[in-house]
C-alpha positions as CSV (number, residue, x, y, z in Angstrom):
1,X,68.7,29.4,61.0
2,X,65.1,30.9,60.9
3,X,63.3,28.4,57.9
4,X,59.7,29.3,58.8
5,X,57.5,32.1,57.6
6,X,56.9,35.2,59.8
7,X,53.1,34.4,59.9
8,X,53.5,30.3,60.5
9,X,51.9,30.0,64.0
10,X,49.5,32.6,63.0
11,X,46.0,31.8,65.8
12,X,48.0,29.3,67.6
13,X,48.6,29.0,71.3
14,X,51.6,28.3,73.4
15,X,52.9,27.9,76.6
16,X,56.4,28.0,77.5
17,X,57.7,27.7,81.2
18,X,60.3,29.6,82.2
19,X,60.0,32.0,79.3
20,X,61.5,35.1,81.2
21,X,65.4,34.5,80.7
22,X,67.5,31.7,78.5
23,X,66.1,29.0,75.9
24,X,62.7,29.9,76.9
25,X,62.8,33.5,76.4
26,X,64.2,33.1,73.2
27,X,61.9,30.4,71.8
28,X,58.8,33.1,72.9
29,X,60.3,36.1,70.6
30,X,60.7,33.4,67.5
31,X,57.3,32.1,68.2
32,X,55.7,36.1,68.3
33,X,57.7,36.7,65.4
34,X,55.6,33.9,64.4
35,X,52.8,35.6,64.9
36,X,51.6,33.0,67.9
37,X,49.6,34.1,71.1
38,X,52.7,33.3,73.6
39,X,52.0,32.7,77.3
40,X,55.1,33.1,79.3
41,X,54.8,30.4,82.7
42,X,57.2,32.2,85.2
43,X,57.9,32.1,88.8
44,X,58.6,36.0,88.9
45,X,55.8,37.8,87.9
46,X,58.6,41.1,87.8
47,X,61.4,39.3,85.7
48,X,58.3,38.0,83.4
49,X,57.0,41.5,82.6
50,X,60.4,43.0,81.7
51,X,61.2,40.2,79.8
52,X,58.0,40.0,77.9
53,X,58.1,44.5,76.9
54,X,61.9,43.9,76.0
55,X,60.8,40.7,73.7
56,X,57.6,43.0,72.2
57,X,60.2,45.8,71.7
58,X,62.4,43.5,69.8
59,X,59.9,41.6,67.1
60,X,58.0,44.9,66.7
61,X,54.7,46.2,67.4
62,X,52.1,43.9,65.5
63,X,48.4,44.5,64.1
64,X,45.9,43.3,66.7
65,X,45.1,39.4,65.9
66,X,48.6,39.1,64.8
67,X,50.8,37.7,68.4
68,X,50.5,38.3,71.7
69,X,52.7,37.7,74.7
70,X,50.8,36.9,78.0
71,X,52.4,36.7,81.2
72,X,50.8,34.2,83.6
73,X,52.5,33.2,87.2
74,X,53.8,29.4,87.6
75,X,56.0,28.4,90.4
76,X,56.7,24.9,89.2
77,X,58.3,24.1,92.5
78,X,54.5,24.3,94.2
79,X,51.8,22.3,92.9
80,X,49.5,24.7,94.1
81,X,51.0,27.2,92.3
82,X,50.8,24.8,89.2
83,X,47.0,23.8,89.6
84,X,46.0,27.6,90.0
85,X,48.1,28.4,86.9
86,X,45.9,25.3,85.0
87,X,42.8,26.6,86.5
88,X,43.2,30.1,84.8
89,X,44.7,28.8,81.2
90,X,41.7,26.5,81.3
91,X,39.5,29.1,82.3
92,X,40.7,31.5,79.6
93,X,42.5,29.9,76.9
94,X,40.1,28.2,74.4
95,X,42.5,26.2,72.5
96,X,46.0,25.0,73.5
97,X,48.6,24.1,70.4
98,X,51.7,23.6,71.9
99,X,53.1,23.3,75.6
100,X,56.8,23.6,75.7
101,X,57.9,22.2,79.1
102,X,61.2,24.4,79.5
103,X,61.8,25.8,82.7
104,X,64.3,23.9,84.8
105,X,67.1,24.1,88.0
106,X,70.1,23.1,87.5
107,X,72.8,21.3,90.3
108,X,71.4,23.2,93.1
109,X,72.4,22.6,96.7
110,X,70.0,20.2,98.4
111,X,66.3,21.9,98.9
112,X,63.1,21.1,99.0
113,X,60.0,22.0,97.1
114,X,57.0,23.8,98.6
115,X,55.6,20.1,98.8
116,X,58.9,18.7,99.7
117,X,60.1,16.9,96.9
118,X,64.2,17.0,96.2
119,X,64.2,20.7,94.2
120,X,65.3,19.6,91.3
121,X,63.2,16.4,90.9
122,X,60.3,18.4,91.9
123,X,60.8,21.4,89.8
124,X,62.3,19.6,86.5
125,X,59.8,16.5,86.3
126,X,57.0,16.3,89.0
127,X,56.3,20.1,88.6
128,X,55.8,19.5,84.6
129,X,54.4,16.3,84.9
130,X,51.5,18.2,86.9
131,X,50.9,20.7,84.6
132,X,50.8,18.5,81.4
133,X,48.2,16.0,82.8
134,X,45.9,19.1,83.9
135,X,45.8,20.7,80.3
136,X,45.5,17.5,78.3
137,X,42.2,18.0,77.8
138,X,42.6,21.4,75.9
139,X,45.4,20.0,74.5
140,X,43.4,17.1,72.6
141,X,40.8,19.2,72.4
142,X,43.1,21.6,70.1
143,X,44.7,18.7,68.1
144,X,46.7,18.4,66.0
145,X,48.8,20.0,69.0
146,X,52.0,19.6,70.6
147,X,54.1,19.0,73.7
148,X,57.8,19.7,73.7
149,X,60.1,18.3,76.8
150,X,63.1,20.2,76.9
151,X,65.8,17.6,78.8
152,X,69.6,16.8,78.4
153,X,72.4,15.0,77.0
154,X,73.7,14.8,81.2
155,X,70.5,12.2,81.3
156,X,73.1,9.4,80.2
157,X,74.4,10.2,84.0
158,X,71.5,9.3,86.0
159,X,69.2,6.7,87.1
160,X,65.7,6.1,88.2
161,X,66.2,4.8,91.9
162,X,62.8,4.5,92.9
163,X,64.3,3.6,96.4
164,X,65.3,7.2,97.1
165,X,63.4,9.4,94.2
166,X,63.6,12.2,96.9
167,X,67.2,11.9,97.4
168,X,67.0,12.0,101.6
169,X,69.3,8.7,102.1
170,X,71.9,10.3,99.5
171,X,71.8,13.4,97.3
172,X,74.7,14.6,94.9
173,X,73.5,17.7,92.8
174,X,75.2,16.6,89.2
175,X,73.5,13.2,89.1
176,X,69.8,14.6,90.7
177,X,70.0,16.7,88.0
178,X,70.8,13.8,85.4
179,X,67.9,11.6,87.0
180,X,65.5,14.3,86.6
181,X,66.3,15.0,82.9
182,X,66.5,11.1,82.1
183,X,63.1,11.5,84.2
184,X,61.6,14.3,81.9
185,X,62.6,11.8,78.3
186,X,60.9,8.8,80.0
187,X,57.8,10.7,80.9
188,X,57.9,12.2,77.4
189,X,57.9,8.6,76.3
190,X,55.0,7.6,78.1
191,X,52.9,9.9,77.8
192,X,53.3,9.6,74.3
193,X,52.1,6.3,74.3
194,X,49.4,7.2,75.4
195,X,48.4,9.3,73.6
196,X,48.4,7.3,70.2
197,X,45.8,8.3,67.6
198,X,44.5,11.6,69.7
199,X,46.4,14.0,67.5
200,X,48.9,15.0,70.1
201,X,52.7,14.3,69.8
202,X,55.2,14.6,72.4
203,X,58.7,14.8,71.8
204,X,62.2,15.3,74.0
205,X,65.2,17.1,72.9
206,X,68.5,18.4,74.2
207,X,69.2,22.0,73.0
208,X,72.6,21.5,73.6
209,X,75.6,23.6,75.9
210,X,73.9,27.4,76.4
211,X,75.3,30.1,77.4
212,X,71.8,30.9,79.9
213,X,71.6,31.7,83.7
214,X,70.7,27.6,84.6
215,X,74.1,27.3,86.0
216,X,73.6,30.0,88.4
217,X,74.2,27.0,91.4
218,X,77.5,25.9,89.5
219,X,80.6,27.0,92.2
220,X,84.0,27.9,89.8
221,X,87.0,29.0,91.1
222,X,87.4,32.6,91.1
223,X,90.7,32.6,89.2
224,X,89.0,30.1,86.9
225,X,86.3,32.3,85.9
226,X,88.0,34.5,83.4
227,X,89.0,31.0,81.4
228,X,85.4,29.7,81.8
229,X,84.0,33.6,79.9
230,X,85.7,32.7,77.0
231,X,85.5,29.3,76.3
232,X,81.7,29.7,76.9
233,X,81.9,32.3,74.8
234,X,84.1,31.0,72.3
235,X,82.3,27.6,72.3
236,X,78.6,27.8,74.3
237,X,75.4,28.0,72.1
238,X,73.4,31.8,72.1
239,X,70.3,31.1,73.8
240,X,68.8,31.5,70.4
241,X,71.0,28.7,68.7
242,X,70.1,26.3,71.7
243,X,66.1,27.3,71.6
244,X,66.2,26.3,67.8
245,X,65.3,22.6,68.3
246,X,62.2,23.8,70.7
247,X,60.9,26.1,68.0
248,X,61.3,23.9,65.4
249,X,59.5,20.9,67.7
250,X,56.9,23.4,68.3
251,X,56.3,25.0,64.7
252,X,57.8,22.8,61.7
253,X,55.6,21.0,59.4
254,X,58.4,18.9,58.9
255,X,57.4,16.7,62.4
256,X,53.6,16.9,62.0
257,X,52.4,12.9,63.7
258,X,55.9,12.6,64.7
259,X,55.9,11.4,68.5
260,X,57.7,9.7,71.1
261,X,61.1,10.9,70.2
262,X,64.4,12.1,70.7
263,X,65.9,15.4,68.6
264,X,68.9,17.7,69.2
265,X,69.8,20.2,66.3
266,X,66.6,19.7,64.7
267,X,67.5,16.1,64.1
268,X,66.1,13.1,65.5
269,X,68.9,11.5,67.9
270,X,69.4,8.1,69.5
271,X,68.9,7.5,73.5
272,X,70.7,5.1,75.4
273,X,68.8,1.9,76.6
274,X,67.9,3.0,80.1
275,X,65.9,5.6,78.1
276,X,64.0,3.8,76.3
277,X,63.0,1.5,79.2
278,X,59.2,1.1,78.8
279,X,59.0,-0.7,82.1
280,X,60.8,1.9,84.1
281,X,58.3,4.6,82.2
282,X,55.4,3.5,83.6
283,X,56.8,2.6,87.1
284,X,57.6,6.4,87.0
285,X,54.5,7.7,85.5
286,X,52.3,5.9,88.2
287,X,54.7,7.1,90.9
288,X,54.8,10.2,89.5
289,X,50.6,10.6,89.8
290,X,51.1,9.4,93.5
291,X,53.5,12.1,94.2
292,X,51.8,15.0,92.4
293,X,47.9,13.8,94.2
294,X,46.4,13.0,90.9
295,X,46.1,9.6,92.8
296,X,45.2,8.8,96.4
């Protein structure tokens, strides 16, 4: 349920990737209705635009100064695409208060990014990882400010095989997609260890089973589908239930200074060892700035 006031992000900032369909698109109406300046990160420009006049059509025209939805291209399966996308928020944006990394691909058949990282490695951690190192600096810059890493309960099903991060010796869709969301709480970890006493937080969460397009990849029997309709409809989130946890990460006084941790249903939750695994954290991150050229 809605707990904040209408005007609660009132001249804040925020990104949100994939904000054209699902948890995304749902966490930018809330944060309009919050009266925040919403910039939507999508791959399709198109999709974006539609979803961005049906979203202003919904919460309501607004007096100028008071929320704004901006639509701004980000392929998060490029890099290129990602460091032009930085270039222009950095360009144009002169504050940054919360980045919610939300965008993701879900049990895909094997591809390959732009730059030829495993698709849903690339996409779901690498791509991310990219874009929250190039706006640190307007994110400290704008502190107190936020980052919010959408990931999954399915990380308890995956591991970090630094051996074959790019999955060419062996690749099996449910448990790349596992690795990459134990990958996206490790790096939310991290990076918010180091970012102690700058006035940023970071913070993970899974938003639970949603009813949203992310299991567009997901093969069920044709005969099973009719069965499938109703128990996700009988027992799926709304987007809007599952985007609660990012809007309340994003927005609620309640977890001002709190970083480094782990909530589903707006509650703080407890990871499994191989999360918390500093070690493994900061193997990944310094892998990770290899893989993404923030490194030679």
């Amino acid at each position: 349920a809605r707990t904040l006031t209408a005007g609660s992000m009132r001249g804040k900032t925020v990104i949100i990737t994939g904000a054209n369909s699902g948890l995304g698109r749902a966490a930018a109406a809330e944060l309009l209705r919050m009266r925040a300046r919403v910039i939507m990160g999508c791959r399709d420009r198109a999709r974006a635009e539609r979803a961005a006049r049906e979203i202003r059509a919904e919460v309501g025209e607004r007096a100028e100064g008071e929320g704004e939805l901006v639509v701004r291209e980000l392929d998060l399966a490029s890099l290129r695409s990602v460091r032009a996308f930085c270039h222009r928020v950095l360009q144009e944006e002169s504050r940054l208060d919360v980045l919610i990394n939300n965008a993701g691909i879900f049990q895909c058949p094997y591809m390959k990014t732009e730059d030829g990282f495993e698709m849903q490695f690339g996409v779901n951690h690498l791509g991310h990882f990219l874009l929250t190192n190039l706006l640190l600096g307007l994110l400290k810059n704008s502190a107190p400010s936020r980052v919010v890493v959408v990931s999954s309960k399915l990380y308890k099903y995956g591991e970090i095989n630094f051996e074959d991060l790019n999955s060419e010796i062996s690749y099996n869709k449910s448990f790349c997609y596992s690795r990459s969301k134990l990958a996206n709480i490790l790096f939310a970890r991290e990076l918010a260890r180091r970012l102690e006493g700058t006035g940023v937080t970071v913070n993970s969460l899974h938003p639970g089973i949603v009813r949203t397009n992310l299991g567009r990849h997901v093969n069920i029997p044709l005969l099973a589908k009719p069965l499938f309709n109703l128990v996700s409809w009988a027992f799926f989130k709304t987007p809007l239930e599952g985007a609660q946890t990012s809007i309340y990460l994003a927005s609620s006084p309640d977890v001002e200074g709190v970083s480094g941790k782990y909530f589903g249903d707006c509650k703080e939750e407890e990871l499994l060892p191989k999360a918390m695994d500093d070690s493994v954290a900061r193997k990944l991150w310094d892998i990770s700035e290899v893989m993404v050229g923030l490194l030679k």
